[in-house]
NUVEX-402570 format. One line per 4 residues: for each residue x, y, z of N, C-alpha, C, O, CB. Coordinates in steps of 0.1 Angstrom, whole numbers. Glycine has a CB too. Layout:
residues N
X,Y,Z,X,Y,Z,X,Y,Z,X,Y,Z,X,Y,Z; ... $
END
This chain:
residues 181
428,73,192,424,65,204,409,65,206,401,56,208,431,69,216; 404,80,204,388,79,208,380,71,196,368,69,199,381,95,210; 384,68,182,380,67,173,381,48,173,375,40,166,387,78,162; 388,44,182,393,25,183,384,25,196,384,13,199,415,19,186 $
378,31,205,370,29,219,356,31,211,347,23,214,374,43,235; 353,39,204,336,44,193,337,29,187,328,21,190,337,62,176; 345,25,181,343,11,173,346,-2,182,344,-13,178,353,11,161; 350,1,194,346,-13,206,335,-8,208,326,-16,208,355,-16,222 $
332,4,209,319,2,219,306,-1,213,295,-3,220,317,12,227; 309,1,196,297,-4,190,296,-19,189,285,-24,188,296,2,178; 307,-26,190,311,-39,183,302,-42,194,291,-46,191,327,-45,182; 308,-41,210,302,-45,223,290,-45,221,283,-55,221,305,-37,234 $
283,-32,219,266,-33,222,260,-42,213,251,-49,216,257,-17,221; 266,-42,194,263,-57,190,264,-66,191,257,-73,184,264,-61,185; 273,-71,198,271,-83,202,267,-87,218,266,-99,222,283,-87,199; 264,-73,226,254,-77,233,238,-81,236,232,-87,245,257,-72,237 $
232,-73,219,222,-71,211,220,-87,206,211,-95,208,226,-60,199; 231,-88,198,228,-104,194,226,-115,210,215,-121,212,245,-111,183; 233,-116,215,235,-123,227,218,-123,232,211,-133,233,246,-116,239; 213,-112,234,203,-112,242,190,-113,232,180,-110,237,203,-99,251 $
191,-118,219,184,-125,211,176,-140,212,181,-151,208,191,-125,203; 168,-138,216,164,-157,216,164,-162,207,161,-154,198,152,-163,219; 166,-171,203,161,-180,189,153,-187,192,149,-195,183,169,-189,183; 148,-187,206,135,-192,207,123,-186,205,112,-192,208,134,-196,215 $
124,-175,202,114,-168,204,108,-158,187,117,-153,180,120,-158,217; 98,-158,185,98,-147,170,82,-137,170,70,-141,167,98,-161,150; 85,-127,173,73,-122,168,74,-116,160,83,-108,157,68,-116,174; 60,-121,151,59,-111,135,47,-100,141,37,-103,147,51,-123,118 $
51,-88,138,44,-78,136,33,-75,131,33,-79,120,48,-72,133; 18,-67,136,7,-68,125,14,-62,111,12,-68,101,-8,-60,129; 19,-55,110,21,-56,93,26,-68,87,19,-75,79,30,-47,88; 38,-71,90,43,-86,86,29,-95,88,27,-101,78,57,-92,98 $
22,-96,96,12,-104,97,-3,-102,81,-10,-110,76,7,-101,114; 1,-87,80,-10,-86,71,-3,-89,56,-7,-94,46,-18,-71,72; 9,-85,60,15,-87,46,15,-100,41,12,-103,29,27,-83,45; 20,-114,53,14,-128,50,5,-131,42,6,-137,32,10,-132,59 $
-7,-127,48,-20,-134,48,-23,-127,32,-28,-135,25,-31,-131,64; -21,-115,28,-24,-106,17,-18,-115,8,-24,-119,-2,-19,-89,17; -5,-120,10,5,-126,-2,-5,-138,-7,-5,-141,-19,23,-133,4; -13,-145,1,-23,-151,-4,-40,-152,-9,-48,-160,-8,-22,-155,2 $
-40,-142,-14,-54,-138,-22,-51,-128,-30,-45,-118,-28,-65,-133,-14; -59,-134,-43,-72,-143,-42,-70,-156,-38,-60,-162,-40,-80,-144,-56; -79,-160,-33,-76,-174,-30,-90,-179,-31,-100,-175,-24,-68,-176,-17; -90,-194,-44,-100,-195,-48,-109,-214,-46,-102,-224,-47,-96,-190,-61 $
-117,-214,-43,-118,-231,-40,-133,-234,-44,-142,-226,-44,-116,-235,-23; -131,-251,-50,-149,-253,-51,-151,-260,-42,-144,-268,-36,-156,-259,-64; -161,-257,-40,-175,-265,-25,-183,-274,-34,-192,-271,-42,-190,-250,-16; -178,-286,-33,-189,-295,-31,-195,-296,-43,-207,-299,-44,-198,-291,-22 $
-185,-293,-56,-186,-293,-68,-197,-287,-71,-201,-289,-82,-185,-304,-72; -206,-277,-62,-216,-269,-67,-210,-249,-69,-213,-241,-77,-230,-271,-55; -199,-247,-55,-197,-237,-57,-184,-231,-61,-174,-236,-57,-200,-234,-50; -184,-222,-66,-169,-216,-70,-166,-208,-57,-177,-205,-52,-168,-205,-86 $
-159,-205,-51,-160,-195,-39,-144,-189,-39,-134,-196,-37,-165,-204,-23; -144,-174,-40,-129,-166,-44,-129,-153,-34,-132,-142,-37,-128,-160,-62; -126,-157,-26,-117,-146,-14,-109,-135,-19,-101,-136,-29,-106,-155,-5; -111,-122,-11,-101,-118,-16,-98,-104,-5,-104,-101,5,-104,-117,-33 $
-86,-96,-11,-89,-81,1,-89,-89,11,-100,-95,11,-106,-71,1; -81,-93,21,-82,-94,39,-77,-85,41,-69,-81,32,-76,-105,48; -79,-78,54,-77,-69,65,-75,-80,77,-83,-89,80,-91,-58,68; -65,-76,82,-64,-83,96,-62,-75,108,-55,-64,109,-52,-92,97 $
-69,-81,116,-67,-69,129,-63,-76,140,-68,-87,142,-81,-60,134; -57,-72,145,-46,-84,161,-62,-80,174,-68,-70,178,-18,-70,171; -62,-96,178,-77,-88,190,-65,-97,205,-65,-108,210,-106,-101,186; -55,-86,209,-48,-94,219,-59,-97,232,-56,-107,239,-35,-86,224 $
-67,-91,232,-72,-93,250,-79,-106,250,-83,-111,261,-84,-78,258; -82,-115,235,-90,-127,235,-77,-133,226,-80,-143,219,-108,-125,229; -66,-129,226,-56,-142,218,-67,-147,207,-75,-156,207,-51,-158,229; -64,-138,198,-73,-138,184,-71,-129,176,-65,-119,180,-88,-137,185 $
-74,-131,163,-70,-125,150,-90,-117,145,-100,-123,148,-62,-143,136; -89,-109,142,-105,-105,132,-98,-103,119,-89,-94,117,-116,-88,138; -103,-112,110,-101,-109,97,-110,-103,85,-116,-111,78,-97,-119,94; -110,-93,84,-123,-93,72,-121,-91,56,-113,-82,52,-134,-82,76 $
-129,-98,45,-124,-98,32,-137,-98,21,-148,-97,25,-115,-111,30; -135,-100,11,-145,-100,-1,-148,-107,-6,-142,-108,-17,-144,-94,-9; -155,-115,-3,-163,-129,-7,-172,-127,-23,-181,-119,-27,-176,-133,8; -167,-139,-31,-176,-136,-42,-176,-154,-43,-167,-161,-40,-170,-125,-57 $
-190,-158,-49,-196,-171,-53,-201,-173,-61,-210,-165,-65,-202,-176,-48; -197,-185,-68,-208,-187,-85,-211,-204,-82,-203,-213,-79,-196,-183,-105; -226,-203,-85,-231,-213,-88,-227,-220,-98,-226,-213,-108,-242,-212,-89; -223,-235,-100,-221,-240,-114,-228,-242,-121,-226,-240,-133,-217,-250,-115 $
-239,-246,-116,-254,-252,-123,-258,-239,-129,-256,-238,-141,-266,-259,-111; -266,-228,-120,-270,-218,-127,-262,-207,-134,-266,-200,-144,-277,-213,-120; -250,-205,-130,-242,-194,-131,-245,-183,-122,-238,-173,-120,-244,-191,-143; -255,-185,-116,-255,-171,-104,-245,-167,-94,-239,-174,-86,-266,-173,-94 $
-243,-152,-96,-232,-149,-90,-236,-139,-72,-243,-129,-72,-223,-141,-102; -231,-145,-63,-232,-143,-53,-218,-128,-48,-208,-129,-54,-232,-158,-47; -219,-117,-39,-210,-109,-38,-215,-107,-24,-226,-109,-20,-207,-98,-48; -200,-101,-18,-205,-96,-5,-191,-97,6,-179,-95,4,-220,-104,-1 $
-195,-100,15,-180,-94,25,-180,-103,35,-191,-107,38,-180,-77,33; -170,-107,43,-167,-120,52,-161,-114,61,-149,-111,60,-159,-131,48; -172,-111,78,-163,-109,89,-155,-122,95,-163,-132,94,-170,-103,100; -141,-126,102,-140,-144,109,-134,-140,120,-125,-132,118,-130,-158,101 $
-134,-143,134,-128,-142,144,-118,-153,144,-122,-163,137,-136,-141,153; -106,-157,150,-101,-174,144,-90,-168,156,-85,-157,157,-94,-179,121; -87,-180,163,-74,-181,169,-62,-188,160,-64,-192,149,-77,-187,182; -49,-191,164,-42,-190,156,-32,-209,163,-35,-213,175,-34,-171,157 $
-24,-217,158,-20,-230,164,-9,-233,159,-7,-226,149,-29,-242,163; -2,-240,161,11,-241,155,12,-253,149,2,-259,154,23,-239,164; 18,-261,141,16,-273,135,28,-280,136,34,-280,125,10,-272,122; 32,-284,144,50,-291,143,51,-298,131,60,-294,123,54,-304,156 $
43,-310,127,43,-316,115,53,-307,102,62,-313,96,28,-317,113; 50,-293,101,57,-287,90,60,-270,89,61,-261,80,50,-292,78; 60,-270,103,63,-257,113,55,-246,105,59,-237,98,82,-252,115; 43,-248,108,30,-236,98,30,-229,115,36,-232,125,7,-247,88 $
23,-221,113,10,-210,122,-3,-212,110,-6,-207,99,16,-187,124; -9,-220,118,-26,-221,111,-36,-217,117,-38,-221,129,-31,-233,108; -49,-208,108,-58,-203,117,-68,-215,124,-70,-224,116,-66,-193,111; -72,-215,135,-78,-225,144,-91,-220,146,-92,-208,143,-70,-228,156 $
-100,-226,152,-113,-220,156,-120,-210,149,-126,-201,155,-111,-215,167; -120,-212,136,-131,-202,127,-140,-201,133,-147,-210,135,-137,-204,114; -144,-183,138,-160,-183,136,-166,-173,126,-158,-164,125,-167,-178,150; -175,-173,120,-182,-165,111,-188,-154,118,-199,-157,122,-193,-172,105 $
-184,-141,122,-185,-128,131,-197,-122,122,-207,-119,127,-169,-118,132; -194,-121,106,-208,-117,102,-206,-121,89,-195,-126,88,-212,-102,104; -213,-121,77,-215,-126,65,-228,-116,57,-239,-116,62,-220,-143,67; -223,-106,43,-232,-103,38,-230,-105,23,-221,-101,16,-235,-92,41 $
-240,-112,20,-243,-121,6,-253,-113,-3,-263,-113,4,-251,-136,8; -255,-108,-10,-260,-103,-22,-265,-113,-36,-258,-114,-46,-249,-96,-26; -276,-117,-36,-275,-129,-50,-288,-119,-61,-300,-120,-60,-284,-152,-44; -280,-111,-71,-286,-102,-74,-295,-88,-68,-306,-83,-70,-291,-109,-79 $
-281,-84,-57,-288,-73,-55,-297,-73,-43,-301,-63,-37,-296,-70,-66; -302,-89,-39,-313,-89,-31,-301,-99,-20,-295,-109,-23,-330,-97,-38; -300,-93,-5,-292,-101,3,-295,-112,10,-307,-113,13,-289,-94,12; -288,-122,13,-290,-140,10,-292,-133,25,-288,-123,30,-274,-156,4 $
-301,-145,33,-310,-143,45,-313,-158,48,-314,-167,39,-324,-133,44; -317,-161,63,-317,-175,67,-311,-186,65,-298,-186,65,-324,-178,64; -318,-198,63,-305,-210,61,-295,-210,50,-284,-214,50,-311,-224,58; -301,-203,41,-289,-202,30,-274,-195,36,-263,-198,33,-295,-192,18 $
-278,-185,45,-267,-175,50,-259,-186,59,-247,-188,60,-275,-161,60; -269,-192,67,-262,-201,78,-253,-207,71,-241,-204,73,-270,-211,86; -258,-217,61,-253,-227,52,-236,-221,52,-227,-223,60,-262,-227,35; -235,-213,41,-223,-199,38,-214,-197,51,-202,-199,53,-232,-182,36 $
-223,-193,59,-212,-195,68,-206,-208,75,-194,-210,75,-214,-186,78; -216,-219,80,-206,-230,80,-196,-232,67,-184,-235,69,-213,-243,81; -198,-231,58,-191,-232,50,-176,-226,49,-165,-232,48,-197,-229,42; -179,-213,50,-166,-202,49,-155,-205,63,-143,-205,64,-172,-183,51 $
-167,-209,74,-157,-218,85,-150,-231,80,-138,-232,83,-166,-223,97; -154,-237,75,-149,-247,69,-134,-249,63,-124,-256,64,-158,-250,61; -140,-233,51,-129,-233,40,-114,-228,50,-102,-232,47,-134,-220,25; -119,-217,63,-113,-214,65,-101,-219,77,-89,-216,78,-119,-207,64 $
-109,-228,83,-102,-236,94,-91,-240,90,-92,-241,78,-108,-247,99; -78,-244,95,-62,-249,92,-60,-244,84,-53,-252,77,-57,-261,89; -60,-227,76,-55,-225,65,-43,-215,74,-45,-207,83,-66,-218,53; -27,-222,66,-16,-215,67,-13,-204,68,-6,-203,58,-11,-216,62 $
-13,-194,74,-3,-181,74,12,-176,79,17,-165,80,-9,-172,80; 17,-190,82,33,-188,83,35,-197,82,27,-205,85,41,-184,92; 49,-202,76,56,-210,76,76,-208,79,85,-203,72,51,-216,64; 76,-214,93,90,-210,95,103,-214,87,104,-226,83,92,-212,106 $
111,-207,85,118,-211,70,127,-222,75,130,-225,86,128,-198,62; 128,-225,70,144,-242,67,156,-232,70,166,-234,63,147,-252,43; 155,-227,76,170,-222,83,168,-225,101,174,-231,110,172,-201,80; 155,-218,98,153,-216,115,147,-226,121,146,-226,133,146,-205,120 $
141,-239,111,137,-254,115,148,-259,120,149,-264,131,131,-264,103; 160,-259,108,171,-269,113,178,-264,125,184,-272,133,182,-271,101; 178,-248,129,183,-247,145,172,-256,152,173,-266,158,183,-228,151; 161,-250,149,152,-259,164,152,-272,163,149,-277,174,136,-257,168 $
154,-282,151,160,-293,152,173,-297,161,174,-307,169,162,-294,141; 183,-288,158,195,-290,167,195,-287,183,202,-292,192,205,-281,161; 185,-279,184,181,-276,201,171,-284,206,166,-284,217,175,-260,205; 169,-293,193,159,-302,203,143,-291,204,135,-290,214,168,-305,224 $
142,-286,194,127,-275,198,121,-280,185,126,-280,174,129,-255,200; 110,-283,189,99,-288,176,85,-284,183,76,-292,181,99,-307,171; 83,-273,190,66,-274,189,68,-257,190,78,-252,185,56,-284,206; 59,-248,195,56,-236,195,46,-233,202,36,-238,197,55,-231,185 $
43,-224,215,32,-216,215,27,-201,209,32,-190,212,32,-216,227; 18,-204,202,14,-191,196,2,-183,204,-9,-188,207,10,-194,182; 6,-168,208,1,-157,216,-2,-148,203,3,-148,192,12,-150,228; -13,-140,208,-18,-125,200,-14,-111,211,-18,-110,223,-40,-125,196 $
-8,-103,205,-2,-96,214,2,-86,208,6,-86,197,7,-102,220; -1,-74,218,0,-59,212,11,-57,202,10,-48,194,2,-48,222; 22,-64,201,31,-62,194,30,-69,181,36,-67,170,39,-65,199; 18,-79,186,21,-90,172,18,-105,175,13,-107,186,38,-90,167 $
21,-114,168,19,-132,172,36,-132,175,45,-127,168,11,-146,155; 37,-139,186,44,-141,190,44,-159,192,35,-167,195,44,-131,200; 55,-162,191,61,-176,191,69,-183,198,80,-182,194,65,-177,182; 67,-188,206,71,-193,220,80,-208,216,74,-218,220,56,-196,230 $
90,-208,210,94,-220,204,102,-232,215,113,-229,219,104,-215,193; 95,-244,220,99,-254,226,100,-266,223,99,-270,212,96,-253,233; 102,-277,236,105,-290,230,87,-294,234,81,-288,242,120,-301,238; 82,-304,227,71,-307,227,72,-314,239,82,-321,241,66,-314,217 $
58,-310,252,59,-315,266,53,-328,269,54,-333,280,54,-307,276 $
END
């Protein structure tokens, strides 16, 4: 008898566990969050058919009290024309937006927090630096770090939920899943 009341009463608390589950709701954890963003680099692109530019190493750090992400990584650049190779490290502050179109979390609002360039040893300074960093804002604006899977689209299809608010939060990005207002 005590051994059929231990197995209700686990059954009970799971399925009071599930019950009190949202499906509206998902927070990914900073690890889950770093582990994202890591599954993508190197990640490599040309500028303007002059530069090669290859990311790589992010660190992400959750900044909840400004609902923002600090990301920092290892920037390397090669000139086409000369071959000169550029090295050095990329701080970005970036908030985070949800994209209904194809249920991403994309970073929003790049800023360039700090930028150090190296072109032989001697560190890139003034407009060139500026340049670089509009740039790295550039590359970096709307780039994807989630995408919610085709299981959990077709529920919020069926509940009528297609948009999301995305929070930075001691726990993590958190996802606020609703109908678009």
């Amino acid at each position: 008898m005590t051994l059929r009341r231990f197995f209700c009463g686990c059954a009970l608390a799971w399925l009071a566990a599930c019950a009190s589950v949202d499906p509206r709701h998902l927070t990914l954890s900073a690890s889950e969050v770093q582990t994202l963003v890591a599954r993508q680099f190197p990640r490599q692109q040309r500028l303007m058919e002059l530069l090669d530019v290859s990311l790589a190493n992010p660190l992400v750090r959750l900044v909840p009290e400004r609902n923002r992400l600090a990301t920092t990584m290892d920037l390397q650049a090669s000139e086409r024309l000369s071959g000169r190779a550029l090295r050095g490290s990329l701080a970005i502050d970036h908030s985070l937006r949800f994209e209904p179109s194809d249920a991403t979390v994309r970073l929003a609002n790049v800023k360039v927090e700090s930028m150090l360039l190296e072109l032989a040893g001697t560190p890139l300074s003034g407009q060139a630096a500026r340049l670089a960093a509009m740039l790295a804002e550039r590359v970096l604006d709307d780039f994807v770090i989630y995408r919610v899977s085709d299981e959990r689209q077709q529920s919020m299809a069926r509940a009528g939920v297609n948009n999301a608010d995305v929070a930075v939060t001691e726990r993590g990005i958190e996802l606020r899943f609703a109908a678009t207002r």
